[in-house]
N, C-alpha and C positions, 0 to 999 in steps of 0.2 A: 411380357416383362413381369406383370405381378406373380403370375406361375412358376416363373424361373427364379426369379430375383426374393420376393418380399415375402413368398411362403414361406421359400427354402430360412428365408430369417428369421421369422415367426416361427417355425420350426426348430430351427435350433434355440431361441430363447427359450424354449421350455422342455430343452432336455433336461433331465433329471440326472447329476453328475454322481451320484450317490446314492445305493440301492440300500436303503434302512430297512430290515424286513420288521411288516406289521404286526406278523402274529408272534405271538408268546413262546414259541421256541427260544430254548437258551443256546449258542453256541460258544465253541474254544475261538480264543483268539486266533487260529492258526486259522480256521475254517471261516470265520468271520475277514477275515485277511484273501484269504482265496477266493471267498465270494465278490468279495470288492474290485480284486483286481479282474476277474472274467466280466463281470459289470463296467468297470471302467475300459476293459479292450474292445468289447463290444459296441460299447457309445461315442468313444475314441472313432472310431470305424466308421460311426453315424457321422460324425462333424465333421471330419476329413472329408466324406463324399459331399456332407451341404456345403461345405466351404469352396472344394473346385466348381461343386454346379454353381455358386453365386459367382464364384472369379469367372465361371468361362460364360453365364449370361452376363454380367457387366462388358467384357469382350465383345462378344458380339453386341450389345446396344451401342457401343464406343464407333465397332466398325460401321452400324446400320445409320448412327449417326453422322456420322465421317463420309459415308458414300452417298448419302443421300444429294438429289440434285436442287440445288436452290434457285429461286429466282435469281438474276443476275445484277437485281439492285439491293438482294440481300447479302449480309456480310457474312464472310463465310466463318464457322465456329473456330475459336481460339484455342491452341494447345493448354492455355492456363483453364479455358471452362473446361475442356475436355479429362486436366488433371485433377479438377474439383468434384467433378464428377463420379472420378476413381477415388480419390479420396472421401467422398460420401460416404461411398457404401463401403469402405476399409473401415472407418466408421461407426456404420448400423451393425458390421460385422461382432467388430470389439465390443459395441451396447448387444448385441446379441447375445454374447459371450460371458458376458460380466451379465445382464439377468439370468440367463442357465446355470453359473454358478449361485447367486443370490438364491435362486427357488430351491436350488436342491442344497442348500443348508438351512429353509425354514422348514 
Protein backbone atom coordinates (compact mmCIF):
# COMPACT_ATOMS: atom_id res chain seq x y z
CA UNK A 1 0.00 0.00 0.00
CA UNK A 2 2.70 2.57 0.89
CA UNK A 3 4.32 1.59 -2.86
CA UNK A 4 1.15 1.95 -4.48
CA UNK A 5 -0.77 4.44 -2.65
CA UNK A 6 1.52 7.17 -0.65
CA UNK A 7 4.62 7.24 -3.14
CA UNK A 8 2.62 7.63 -5.98
CA UNK A 9 1.32 10.87 -3.76
CA UNK A 10 4.53 12.09 -2.60
CA UNK A 11 5.35 11.95 -6.05
CA UNK A 12 3.07 13.79 -7.50
CA UNK A 13 3.09 16.61 -4.75
CA UNK A 14 6.27 17.60 -6.16
CA UNK A 15 5.88 17.73 -9.62
CA UNK A 16 7.09 20.79 -10.86
CA UNK A 17 3.88 22.22 -12.99
CA UNK A 18 6.20 24.79 -14.71
CA UNK A 19 9.37 24.52 -16.51
CA UNK A 20 11.29 28.18 -15.74
CA UNK A 21 14.64 27.78 -17.55
CA UNK A 22 17.65 28.69 -15.16
CA UNK A 23 20.14 29.68 -17.53
CA UNK A 24 20.46 33.08 -18.97
CA UNK A 25 19.12 32.38 -22.38
CA UNK A 26 16.63 34.96 -23.65
CA UNK A 27 13.69 33.63 -25.66
CA UNK A 28 10.48 35.11 -27.91
CA UNK A 29 7.37 34.74 -26.43
CA UNK A 30 6.28 32.19 -29.07
CA UNK A 31 9.06 29.85 -28.08
CA UNK A 32 8.78 30.53 -24.53
CA UNK A 33 4.98 29.45 -25.09
CA UNK A 34 5.97 26.27 -26.87
CA UNK A 35 8.30 25.27 -24.34
CA UNK A 36 5.72 25.43 -21.71
CA UNK A 37 3.10 23.71 -23.28
CA UNK A 38 5.56 20.38 -24.31
CA UNK A 39 6.41 20.73 -20.55
CA UNK A 40 3.03 20.79 -19.40
CA UNK A 41 1.81 17.62 -21.94
CA UNK A 42 4.55 15.84 -20.66
CA UNK A 43 3.72 16.29 -16.91
CA UNK A 44 0.04 16.22 -17.62
CA UNK A 45 1.06 12.53 -18.85
CA UNK A 46 2.85 12.03 -15.32
CA UNK A 47 -0.33 12.81 -13.24
CA UNK A 48 -2.83 11.16 -15.16
CA UNK A 49 -0.66 7.79 -14.84
CA UNK A 50 -0.21 8.68 -10.67
CA UNK A 51 -3.69 9.38 -10.42
CA UNK A 52 -5.28 5.97 -11.97
CA UNK A 53 -2.18 3.92 -10.17
CA UNK A 54 -3.64 5.74 -6.73
CA UNK A 55 -7.49 5.09 -7.77
CA UNK A 56 -6.81 1.54 -8.85
CA UNK A 57 -4.54 0.71 -5.47
CA UNK A 58 -7.23 2.47 -3.21
CA UNK A 59 -9.48 -0.41 -5.34
CA UNK A 60 -7.80 -2.91 -4.62
CA UNK A 61 -7.27 -2.14 -0.67
CA UNK A 62 -11.26 -1.35 -0.79
CA UNK A 63 -11.59 -5.01 -2.18
CA UNK A 64 -8.68 -6.71 0.04
CA UNK A 65 -10.56 -5.07 2.78
CA UNK A 66 -13.94 -6.19 1.80
CA UNK A 67 -12.92 -9.88 1.20
CA UNK A 68 -10.99 -10.29 4.09
CA UNK A 69 -12.44 -13.00 6.51
CA UNK A 70 -13.30 -11.79 10.00
CA UNK A 71 -13.80 -13.44 13.18
CA UNK A 72 -17.42 -13.96 13.49
CA UNK A 73 -17.81 -11.86 16.80
CA UNK A 74 -16.34 -9.06 14.77
CA UNK A 75 -18.41 -6.51 12.94
CA UNK A 76 -18.23 -6.58 9.57
CA UNK A 77 -16.85 -3.11 7.95
CA UNK A 78 -19.59 -0.43 7.05
CA UNK A 79 -20.24 0.94 3.48
CA UNK A 80 -20.04 4.60 5.27
CA UNK A 81 -16.11 3.49 6.71
CA UNK A 82 -15.39 2.04 3.51
CA UNK A 83 -16.75 5.61 1.72
CA UNK A 84 -14.35 7.47 4.11
CA UNK A 85 -11.85 5.63 3.14
CA UNK A 86 -12.31 6.66 -0.65
CA UNK A 87 -12.76 9.89 0.35
CA UNK A 88 -9.34 10.12 2.13
CA UNK A 89 -7.35 9.69 -0.25
CA UNK A 90 -9.61 11.86 -3.05
CA UNK A 91 -8.44 14.02 -0.50
CA UNK A 92 -4.55 13.43 -0.04
CA UNK A 93 -5.06 13.35 -3.96
CA UNK A 94 -6.31 17.27 -4.17
CA UNK A 95 -3.57 18.18 -1.11
CA UNK A 96 -1.24 16.50 -3.43
CA UNK A 97 -2.29 18.61 -6.20
CA UNK A 98 -2.54 21.92 -4.75
CA UNK A 99 1.36 21.46 -3.13
CA UNK A 100 2.54 20.53 -6.86
CA UNK A 101 0.97 23.64 -7.95
CA UNK A 102 2.22 25.80 -4.82
CA UNK A 103 6.19 24.34 -5.47
CA UNK A 104 6.09 25.07 -8.94
CA UNK A 105 5.12 28.82 -8.53
CA UNK A 106 7.85 29.44 -5.76
Amino acid sequence: MENRIENNLKALSKTVLVNLPTDSATYTLDDFVEMQSVWIEDESKKLKSKNYEVEQAVEDLIQTICSYTLDQHVEAISAEEIQKLSKYYSWSMYQALLHATKYSLN
